[in-house]
Backbone bond lengths (Angstrom), bond angles and torsions (degrees), N, CA, C in turn:
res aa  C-N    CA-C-N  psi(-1)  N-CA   C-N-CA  omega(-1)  CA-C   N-CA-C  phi
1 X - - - 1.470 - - 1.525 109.46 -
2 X 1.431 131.33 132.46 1.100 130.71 165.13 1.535 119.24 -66.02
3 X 1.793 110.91 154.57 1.306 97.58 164.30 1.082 143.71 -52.41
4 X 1.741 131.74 153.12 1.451 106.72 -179.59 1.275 106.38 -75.25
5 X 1.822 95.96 153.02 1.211 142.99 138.87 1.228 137.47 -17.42
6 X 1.862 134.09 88.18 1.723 124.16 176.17 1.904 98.61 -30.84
7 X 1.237 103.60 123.92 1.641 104.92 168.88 1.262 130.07 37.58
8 X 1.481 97.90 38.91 1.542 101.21 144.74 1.899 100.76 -157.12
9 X 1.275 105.34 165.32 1.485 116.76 -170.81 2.220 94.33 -119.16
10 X 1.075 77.48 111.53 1.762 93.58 163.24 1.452 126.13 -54.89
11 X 1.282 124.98 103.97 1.480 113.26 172.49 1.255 128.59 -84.00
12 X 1.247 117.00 -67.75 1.480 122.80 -177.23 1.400 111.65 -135.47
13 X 1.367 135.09 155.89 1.525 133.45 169.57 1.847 94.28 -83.09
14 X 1.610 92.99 137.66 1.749 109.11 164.02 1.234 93.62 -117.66
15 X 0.946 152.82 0.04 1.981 124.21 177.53 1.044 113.94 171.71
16 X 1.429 99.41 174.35 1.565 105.01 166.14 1.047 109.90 -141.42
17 X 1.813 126.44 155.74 1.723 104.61 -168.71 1.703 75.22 -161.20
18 X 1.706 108.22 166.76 1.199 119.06 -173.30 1.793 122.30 -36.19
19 X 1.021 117.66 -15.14 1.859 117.99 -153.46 1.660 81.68 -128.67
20 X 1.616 142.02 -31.86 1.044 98.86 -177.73 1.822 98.19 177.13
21 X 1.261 113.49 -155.52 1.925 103.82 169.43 1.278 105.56 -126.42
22 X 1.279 105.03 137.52 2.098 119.28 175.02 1.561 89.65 -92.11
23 X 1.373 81.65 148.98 1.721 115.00 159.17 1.140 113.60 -150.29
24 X 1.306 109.66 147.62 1.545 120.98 -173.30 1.865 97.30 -89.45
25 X 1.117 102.99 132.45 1.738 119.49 173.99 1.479 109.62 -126.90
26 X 1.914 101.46 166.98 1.131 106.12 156.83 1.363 124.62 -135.89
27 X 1.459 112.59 169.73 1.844 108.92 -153.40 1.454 93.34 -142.02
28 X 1.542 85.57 90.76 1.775 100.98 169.13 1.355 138.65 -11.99
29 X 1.195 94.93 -71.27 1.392 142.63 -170.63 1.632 104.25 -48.66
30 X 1.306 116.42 -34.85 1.733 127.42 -155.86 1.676 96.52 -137.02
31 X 1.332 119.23 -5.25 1.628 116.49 170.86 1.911 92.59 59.96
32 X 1.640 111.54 55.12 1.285 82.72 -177.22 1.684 98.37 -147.86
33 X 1.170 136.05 149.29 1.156 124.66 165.62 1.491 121.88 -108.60
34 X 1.582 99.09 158.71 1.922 109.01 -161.54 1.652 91.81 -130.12
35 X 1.616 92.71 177.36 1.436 103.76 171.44 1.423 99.62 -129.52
36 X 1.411 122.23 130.83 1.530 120.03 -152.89 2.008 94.23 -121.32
37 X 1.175 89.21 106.96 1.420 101.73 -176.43 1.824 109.10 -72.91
38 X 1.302 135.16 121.96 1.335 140.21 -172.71 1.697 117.27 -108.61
39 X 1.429 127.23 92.31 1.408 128.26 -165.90 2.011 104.74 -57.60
40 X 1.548 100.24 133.92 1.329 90.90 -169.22 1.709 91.80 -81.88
41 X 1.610 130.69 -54.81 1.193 124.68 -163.81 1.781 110.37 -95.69
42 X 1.192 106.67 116.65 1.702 103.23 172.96 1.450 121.90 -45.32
43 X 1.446 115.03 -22.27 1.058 109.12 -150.83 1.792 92.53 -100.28
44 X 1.465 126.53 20.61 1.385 138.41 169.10 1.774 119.59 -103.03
45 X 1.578 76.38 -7.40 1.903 97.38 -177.12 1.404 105.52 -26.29
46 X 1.503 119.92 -66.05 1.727 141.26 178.83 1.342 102.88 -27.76
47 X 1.803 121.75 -69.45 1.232 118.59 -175.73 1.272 120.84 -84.59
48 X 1.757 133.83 -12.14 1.229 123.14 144.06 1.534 127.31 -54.02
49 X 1.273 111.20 -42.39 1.684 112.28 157.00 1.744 134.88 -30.58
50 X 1.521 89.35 -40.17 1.793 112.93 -176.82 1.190 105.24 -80.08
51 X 1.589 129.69 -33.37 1.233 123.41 -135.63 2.249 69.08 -103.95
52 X 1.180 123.20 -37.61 1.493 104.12 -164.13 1.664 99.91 -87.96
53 X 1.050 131.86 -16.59 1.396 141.98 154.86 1.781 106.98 -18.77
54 X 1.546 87.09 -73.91 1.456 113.90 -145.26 1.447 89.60 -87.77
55 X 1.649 142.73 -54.62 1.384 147.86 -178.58 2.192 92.53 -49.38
56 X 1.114 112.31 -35.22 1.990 118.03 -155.26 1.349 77.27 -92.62
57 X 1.684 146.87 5.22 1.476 124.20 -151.22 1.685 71.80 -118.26
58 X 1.375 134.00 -41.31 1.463 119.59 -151.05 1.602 98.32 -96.49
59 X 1.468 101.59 174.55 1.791 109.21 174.01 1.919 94.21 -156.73
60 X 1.230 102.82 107.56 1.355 112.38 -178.67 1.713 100.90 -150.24
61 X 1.536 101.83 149.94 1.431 104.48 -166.20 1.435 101.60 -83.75
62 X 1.476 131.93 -24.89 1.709 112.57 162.37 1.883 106.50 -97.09
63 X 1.224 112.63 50.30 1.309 97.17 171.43 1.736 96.67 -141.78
64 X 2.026 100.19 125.39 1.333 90.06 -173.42 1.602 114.29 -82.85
65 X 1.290 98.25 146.37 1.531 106.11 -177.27 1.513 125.25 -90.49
66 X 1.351 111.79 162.69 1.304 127.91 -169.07 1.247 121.37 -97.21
67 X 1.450 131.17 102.41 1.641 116.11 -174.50 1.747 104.31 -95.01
68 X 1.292 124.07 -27.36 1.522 93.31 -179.55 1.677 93.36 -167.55
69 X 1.217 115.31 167.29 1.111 136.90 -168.98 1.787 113.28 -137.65
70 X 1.018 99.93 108.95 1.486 123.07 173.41 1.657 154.48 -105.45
71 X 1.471 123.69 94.21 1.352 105.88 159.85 1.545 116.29 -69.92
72 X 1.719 101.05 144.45 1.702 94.49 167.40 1.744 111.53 -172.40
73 X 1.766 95.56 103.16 1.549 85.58 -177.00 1.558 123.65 69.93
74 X 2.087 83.47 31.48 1.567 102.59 165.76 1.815 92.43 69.88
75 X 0.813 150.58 18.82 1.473 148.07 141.52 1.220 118.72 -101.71
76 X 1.185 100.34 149.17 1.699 118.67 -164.30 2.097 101.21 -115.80
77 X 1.029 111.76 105.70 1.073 102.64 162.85 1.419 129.39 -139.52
78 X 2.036 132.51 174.22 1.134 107.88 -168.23 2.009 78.38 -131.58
79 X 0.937 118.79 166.96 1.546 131.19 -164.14 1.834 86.54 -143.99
80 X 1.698 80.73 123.60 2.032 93.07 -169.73 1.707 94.97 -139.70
81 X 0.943 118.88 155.71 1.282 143.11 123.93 1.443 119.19 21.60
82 X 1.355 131.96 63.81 1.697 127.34 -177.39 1.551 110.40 -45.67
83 X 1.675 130.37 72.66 0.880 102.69 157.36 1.515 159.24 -57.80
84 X 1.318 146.91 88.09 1.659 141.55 -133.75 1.423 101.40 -85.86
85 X 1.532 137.68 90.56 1.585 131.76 169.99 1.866 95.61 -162.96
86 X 1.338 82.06 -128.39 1.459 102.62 -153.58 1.834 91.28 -142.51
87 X 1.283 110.59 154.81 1.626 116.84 154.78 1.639 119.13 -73.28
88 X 1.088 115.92 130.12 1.565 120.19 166.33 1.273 109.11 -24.71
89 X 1.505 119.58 -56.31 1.498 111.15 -161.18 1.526 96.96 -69.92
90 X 1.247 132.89 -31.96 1.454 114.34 172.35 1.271 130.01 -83.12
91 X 1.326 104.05 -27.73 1.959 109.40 155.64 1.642 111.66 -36.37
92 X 1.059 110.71 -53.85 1.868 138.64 -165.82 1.723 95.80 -70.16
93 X 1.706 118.26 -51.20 1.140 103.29 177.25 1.908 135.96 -91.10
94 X 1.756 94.24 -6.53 1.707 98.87 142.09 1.462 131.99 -50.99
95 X 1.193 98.82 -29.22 1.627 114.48 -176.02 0.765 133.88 -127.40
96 X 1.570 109.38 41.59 1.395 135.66 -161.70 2.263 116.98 4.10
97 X 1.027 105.18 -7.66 1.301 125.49 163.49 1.644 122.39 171.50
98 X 1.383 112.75 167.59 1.305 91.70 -173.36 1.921 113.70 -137.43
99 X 1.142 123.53 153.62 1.117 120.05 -166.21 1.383 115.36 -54.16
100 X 1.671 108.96 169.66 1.598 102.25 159.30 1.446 133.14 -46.21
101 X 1.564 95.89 -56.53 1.124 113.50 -176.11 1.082 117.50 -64.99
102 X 1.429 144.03 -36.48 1.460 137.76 142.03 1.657 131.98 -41.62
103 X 1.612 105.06 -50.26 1.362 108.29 174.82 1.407 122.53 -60.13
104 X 1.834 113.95 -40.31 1.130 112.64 -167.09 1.504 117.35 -52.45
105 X 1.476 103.33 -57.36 1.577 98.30 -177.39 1.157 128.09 -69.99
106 X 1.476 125.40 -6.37 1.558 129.08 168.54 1.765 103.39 -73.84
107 X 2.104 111.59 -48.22 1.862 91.94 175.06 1.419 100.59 -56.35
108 X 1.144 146.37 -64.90 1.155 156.95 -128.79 1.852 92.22 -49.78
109 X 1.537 102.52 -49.16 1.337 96.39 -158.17 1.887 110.76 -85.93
110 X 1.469 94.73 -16.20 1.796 101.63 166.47 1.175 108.89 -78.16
111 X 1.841 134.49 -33.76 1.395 120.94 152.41 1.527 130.01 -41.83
112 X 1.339 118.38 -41.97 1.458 126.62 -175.49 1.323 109.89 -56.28
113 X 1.873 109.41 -51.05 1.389 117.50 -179.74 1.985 110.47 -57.57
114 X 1.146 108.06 -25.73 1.650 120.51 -158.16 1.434 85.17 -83.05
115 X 1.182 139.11 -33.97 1.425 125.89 -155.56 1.429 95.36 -103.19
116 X 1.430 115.96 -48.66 1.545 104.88 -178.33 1.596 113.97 -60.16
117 X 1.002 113.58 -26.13 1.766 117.41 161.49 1.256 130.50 -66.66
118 X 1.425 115.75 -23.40 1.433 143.76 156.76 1.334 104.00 -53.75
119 X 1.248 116.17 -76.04 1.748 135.08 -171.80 2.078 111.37 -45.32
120 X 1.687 83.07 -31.21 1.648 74.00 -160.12 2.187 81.77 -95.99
121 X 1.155 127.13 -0.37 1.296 119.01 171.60 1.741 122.99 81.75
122 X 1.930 82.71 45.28 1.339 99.38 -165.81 1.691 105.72 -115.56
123 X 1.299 158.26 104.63 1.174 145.18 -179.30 1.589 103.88 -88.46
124 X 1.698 106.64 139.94 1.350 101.42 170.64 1.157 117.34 -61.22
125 X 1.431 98.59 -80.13 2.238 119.39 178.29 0.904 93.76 101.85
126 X 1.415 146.96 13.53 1.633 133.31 166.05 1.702 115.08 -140.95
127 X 1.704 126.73 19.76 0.813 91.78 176.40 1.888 133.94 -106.75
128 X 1.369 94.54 173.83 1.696 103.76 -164.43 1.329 90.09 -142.25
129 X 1.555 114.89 -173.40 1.231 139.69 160.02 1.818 117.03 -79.73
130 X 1.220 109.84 -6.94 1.278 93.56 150.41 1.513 142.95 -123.68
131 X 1.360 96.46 36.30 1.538 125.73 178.10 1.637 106.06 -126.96
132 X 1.555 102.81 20.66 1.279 94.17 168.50 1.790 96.70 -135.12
133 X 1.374 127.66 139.65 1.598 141.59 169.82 1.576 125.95 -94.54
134 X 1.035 92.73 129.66 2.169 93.44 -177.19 1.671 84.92 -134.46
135 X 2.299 70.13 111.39 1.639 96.13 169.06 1.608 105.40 -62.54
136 X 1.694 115.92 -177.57 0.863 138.31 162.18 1.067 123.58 -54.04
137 X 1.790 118.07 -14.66 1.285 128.85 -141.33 1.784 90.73 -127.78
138 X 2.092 117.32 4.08 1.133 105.65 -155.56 1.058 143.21 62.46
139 X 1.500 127.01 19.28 0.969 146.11 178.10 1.322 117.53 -106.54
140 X 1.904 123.71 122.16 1.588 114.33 -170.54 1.538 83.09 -99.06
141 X 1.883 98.22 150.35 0.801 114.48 144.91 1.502 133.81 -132.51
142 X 1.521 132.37 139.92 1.483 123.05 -143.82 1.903 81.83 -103.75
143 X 1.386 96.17 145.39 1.208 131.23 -176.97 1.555 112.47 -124.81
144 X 1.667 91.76 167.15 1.981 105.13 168.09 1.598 106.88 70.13
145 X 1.398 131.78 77.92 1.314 114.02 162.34 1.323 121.19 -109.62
146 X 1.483 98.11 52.86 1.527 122.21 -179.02 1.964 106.01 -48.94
147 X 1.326 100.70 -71.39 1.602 111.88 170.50 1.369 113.72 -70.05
148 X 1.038 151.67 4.55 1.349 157.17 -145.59 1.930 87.02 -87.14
149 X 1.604 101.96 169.56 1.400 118.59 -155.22 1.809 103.08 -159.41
150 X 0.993 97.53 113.97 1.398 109.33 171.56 1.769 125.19 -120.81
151 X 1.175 123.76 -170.75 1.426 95.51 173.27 1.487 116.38 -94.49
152 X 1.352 136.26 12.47 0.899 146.02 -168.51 1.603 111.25 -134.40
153 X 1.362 103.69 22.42 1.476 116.28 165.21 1.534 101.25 -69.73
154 X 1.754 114.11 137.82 1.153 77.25 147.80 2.016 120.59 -109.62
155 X 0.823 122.59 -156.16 1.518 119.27 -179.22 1.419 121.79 -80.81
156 X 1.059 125.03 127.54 1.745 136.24 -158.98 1.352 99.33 -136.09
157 X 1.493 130.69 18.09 1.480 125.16 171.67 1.411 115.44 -160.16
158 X 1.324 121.49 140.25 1.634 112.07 -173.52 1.560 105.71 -41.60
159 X 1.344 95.08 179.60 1.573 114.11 163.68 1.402 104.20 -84.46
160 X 1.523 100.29 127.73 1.896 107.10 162.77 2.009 92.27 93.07
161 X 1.306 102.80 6.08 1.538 96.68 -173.65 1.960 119.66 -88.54
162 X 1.215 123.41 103.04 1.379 122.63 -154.56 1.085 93.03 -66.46
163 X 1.501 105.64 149.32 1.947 125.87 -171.92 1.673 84.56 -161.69
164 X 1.592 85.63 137.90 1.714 101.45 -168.80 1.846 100.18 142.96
165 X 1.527 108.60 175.13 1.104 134.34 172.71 1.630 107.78 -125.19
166 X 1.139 103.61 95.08 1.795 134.02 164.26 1.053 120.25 3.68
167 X 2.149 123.20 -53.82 1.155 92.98 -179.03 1.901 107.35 -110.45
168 X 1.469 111.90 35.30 1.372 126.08 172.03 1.817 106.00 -102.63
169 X 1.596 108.60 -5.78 1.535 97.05 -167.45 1.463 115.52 -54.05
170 X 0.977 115.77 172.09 1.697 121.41 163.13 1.682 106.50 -123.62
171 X 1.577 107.86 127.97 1.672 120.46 -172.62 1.689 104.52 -21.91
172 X 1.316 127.22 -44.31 1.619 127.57 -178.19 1.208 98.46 -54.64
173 X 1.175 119.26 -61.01 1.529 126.55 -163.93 1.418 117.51 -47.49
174 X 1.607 113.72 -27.41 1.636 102.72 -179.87 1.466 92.67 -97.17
175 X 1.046 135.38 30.02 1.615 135.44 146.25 1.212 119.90 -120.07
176 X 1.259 122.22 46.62 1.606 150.11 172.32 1.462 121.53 45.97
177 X 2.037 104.55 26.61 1.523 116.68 -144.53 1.737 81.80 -138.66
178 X 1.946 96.60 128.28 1.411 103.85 -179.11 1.396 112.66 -166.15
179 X 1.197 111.40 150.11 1.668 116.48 175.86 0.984 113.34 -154.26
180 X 1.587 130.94 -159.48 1.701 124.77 -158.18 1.260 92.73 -78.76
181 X 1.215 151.05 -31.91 1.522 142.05 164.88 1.980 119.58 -37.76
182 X 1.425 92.50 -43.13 1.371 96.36 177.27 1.813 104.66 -47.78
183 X 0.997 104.25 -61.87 1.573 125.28 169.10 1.771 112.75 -23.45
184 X 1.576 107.59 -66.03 1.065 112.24 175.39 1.670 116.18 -45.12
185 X 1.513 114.54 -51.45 1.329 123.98 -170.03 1.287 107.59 -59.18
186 X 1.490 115.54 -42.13 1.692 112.99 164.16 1.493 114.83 -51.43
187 X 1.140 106.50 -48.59 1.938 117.29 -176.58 1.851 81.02 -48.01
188 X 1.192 135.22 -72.64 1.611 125.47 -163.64 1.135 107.06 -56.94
189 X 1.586 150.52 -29.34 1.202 134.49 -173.96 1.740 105.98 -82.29
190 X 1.335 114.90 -33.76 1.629 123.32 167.60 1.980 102.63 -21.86
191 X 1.677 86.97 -71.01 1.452 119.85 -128.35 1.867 86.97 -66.96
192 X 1.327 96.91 -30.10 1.782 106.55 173.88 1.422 131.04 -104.60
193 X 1.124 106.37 12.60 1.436 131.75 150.77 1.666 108.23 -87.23
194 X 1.209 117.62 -56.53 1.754 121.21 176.51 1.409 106.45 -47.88
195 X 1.587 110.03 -51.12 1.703 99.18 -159.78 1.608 102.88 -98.20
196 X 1.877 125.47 4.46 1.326 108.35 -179.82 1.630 96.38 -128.12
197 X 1.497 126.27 -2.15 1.630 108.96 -171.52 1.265 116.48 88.74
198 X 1.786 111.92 -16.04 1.374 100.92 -150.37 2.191 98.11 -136.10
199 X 1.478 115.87 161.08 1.235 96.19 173.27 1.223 117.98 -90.31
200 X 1.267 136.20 146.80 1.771 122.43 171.86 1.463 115.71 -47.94
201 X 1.409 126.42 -45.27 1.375 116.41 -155.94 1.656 86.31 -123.12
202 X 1.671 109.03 122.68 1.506 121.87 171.15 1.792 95.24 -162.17
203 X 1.457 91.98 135.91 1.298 122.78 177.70 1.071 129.94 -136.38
204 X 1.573 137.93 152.62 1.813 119.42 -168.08 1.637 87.56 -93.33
205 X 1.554 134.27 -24.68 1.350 114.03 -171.16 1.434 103.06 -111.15
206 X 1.233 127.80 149.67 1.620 127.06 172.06 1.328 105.13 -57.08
207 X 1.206 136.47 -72.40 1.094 131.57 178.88 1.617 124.61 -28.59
208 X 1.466 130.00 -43.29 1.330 142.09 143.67 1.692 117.56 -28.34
209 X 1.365 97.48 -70.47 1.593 109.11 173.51 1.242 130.58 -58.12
210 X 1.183 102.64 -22.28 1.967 120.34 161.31 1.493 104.95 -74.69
211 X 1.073 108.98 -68.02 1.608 107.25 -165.48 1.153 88.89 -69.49
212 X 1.578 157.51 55.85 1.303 139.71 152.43 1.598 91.06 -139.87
213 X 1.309 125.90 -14.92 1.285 122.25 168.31 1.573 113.30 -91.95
214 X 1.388 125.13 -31.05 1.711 136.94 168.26 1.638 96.46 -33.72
215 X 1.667 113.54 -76.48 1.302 145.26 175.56 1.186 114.04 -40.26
216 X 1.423 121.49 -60.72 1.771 117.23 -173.80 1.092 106.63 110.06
217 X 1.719 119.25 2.82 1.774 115.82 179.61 1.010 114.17 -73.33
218 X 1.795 115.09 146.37 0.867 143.13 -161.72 1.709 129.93 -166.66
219 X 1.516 109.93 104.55 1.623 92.42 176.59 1.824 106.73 -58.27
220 X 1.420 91.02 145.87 1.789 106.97 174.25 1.073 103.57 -83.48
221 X 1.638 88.73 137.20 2.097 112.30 -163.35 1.605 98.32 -64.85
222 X 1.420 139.68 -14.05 1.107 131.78 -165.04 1.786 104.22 -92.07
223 X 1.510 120.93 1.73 1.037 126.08 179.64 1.752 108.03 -89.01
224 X 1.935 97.78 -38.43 1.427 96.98 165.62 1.268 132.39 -64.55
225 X 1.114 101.18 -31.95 1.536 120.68 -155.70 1.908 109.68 -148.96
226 X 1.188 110.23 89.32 1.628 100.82 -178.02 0.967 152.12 -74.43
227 X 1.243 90.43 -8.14 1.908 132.23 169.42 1.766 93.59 -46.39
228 X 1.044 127.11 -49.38 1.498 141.85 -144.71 1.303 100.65 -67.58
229 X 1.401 133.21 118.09 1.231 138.90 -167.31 1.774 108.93 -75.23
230 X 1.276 110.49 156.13 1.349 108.09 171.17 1.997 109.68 -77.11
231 X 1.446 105.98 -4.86 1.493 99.73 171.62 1.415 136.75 -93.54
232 X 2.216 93.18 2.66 0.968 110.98 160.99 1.924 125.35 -103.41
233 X 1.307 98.92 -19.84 1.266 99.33 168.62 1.948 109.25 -60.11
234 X 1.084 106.67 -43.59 1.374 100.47 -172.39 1.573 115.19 -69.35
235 X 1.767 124.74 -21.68 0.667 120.53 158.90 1.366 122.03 -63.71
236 X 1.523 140.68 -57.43 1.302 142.36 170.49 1.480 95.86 -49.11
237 X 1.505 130.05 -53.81 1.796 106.55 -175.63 1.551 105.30 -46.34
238 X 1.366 127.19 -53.80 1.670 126.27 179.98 1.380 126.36 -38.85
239 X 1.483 92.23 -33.56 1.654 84.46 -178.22 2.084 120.77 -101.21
240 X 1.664 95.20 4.98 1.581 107.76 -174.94 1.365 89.79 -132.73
241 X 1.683 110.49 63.13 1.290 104.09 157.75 1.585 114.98 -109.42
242 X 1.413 139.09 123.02 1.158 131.52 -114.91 2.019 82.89 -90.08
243 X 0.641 115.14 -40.80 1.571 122.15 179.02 1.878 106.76 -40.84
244 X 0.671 151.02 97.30 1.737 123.70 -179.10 1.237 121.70 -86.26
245 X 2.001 111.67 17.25 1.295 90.39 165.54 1.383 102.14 -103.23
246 X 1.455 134.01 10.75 1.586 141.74 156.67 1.386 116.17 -51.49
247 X 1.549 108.87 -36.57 1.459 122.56 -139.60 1.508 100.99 -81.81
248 X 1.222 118.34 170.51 1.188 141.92 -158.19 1.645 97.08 -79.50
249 X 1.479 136.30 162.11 1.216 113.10 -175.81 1.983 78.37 -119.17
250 X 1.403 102.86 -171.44 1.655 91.59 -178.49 1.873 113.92 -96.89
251 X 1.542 95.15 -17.46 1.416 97.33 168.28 1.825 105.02 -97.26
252 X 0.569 164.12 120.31 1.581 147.50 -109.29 1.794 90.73 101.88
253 X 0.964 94.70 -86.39 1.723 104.52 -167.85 1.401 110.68 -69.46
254 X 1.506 130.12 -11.89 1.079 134.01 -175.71 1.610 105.92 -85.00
255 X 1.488 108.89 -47.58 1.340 133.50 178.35 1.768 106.25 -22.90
256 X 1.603 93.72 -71.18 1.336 127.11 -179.25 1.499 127.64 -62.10
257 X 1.150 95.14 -19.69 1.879 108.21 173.49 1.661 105.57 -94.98
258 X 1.411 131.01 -47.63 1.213 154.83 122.70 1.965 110.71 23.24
259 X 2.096 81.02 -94.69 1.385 107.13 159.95 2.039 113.25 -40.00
260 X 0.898 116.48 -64.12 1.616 123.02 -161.29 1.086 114.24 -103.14
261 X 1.425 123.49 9.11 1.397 108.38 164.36 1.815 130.66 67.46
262 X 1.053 121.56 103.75 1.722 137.71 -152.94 1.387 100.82 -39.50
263 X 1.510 126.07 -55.49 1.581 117.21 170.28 1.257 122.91 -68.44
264 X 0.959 148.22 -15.99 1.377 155.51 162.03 1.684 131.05 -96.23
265 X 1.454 112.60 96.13 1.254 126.45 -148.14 1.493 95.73 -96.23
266 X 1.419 128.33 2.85 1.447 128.24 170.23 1.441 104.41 -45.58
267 X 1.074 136.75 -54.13 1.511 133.29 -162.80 1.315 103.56 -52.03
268 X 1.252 132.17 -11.48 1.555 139.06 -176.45 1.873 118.02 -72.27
269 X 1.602 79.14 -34.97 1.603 93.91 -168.87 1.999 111.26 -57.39
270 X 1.391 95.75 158.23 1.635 98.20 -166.03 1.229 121.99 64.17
271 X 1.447 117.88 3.54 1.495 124.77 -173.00 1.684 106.77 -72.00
272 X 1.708 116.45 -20.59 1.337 100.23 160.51 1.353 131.79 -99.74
273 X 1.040 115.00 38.96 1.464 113.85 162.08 1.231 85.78 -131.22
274 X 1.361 146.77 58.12 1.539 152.78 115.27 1.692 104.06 -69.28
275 X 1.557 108.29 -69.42 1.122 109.49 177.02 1.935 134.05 -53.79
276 X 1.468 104.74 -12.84 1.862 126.73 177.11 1.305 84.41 -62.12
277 X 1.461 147.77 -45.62 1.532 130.86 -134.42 1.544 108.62 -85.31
């Protein structure tokens, strides 16, 4: 446990994740509790800086927020948002998969966050199912904007240098080349992870798993799982179309969930002869 904290009292450690360890605290002062993110290497200070910048820059109801950012006593820390659940990917693996009708409105609401991040000209670059949280209340919320990208990033990795999580990349991405589309293509591996348990693109050799992500191969989620409508396959084909100026945009898909309403996946229909053009 670290020492305490000016105005706040430490409760318990929850994790550890690439940039550093959370603990859940509390903050007197506001009757409120946080999760106080702790940078393991100083010398990442720069891009921990960006990542609470850019997380303290947005205000969206599935995006957890940032209350403050701190040096103190040679520690670096960022004070966020106590989210109370579980990660998607473990929501998903209680339930070894999960229906339409359940999944839809949980993407629906990690789409909303993806587009309003879009709008304000922000790319994540990291998301998965375990950078996203489902409150108690069913509610996701997207987390970690450790890699995140704004226009006022500045650059923390060569040129051509891949940044991402492997089996969320998008084909650009393993050529060190990405934008809010990259994003989208993650939004398609989500959406088929939710309704099959499983990721589309896995291979025992990298080289395999590349050339099946170059391509766009993929067993069809209705082989995992048959429940899976053909108005969702065409949606997941939209968003893993290896081209990204084919690809699905994230308000595009929001439109349509929006339009049709979370139990009713009709709004999907004709969605492949979107992709014929």
């Amino acid at each position: 446990m670290h020492p305490p904290l000016k105005g706040y009292e430490l409760r318990r450690w929850l994790g550890t994740g690439g940039a550093g360890e959370v603990y859940l605290a509390y903050h007197p002062a506001t009757d409120r509790q946080v999760a106080i993110k702790f940078l393991h290497d100083a010398k990442q200070g720069q891009r921990f800086q960006n990542e609470a910048r850019i997380q303290a820059s947005v205000e969206h109801q599935h995006i957890a927020k940032v209350y403050d950012f701190c040096v103190e006593l040679k520690r670096t820390y960022l004070v966020m948002e106590y989210v109370d659940g579980v990660t998607l990917h473990h929501y998903i693996r209680q339930r070894k998969y999960l229906s339409e009708v359940e999944a839809l409105p949980l993407f629906g609401q990690v789409v909303s966050a993806v587009a309003y991040l879009h709008e304000a000209g922000i790319i994540h670059r990291d998301l998965k199912t375990d950078n996203v949280k489902i409150t108690s209340r069913s509610e996701a919320k997207l987390l970690d904007f450790g890699i995140a990208k704004a226009s006022y990033t500045p650059r923390f990795t060569r040129e051509g240098h891949v940044v991402g999580t492997s089996g969320y990349m998008a084909p650009e991405q393993l050529n060190g080349m990405q934008d809010s589309r990259s994003d989208c293509w993650a939004l398609g591996v989500i959406l088929y992870e939710m309704l099959t348990g499983y990721l589309p693109f896995t291979a025992k050799k990298e080289t395999e798993w590349q050339r099946k992500i170059a391509k766009g191969e993929y067993l069809s989620p209705s082989l995992l799982n048959p429940a899976v409508s053909k108005q969702s396959q065409n949606l997941i084909q939209g968003l893993l179309q290896t081209q990204p100026a084919k690809r699905l945009s994230a308000n595009q898909v929001l439109d349509m969930i929006t339009l049709g309403g979370a139990a009713k996946i009709k709004w999907l229909a004709g969605l492949k002869n979107l992709f014929k053009k």
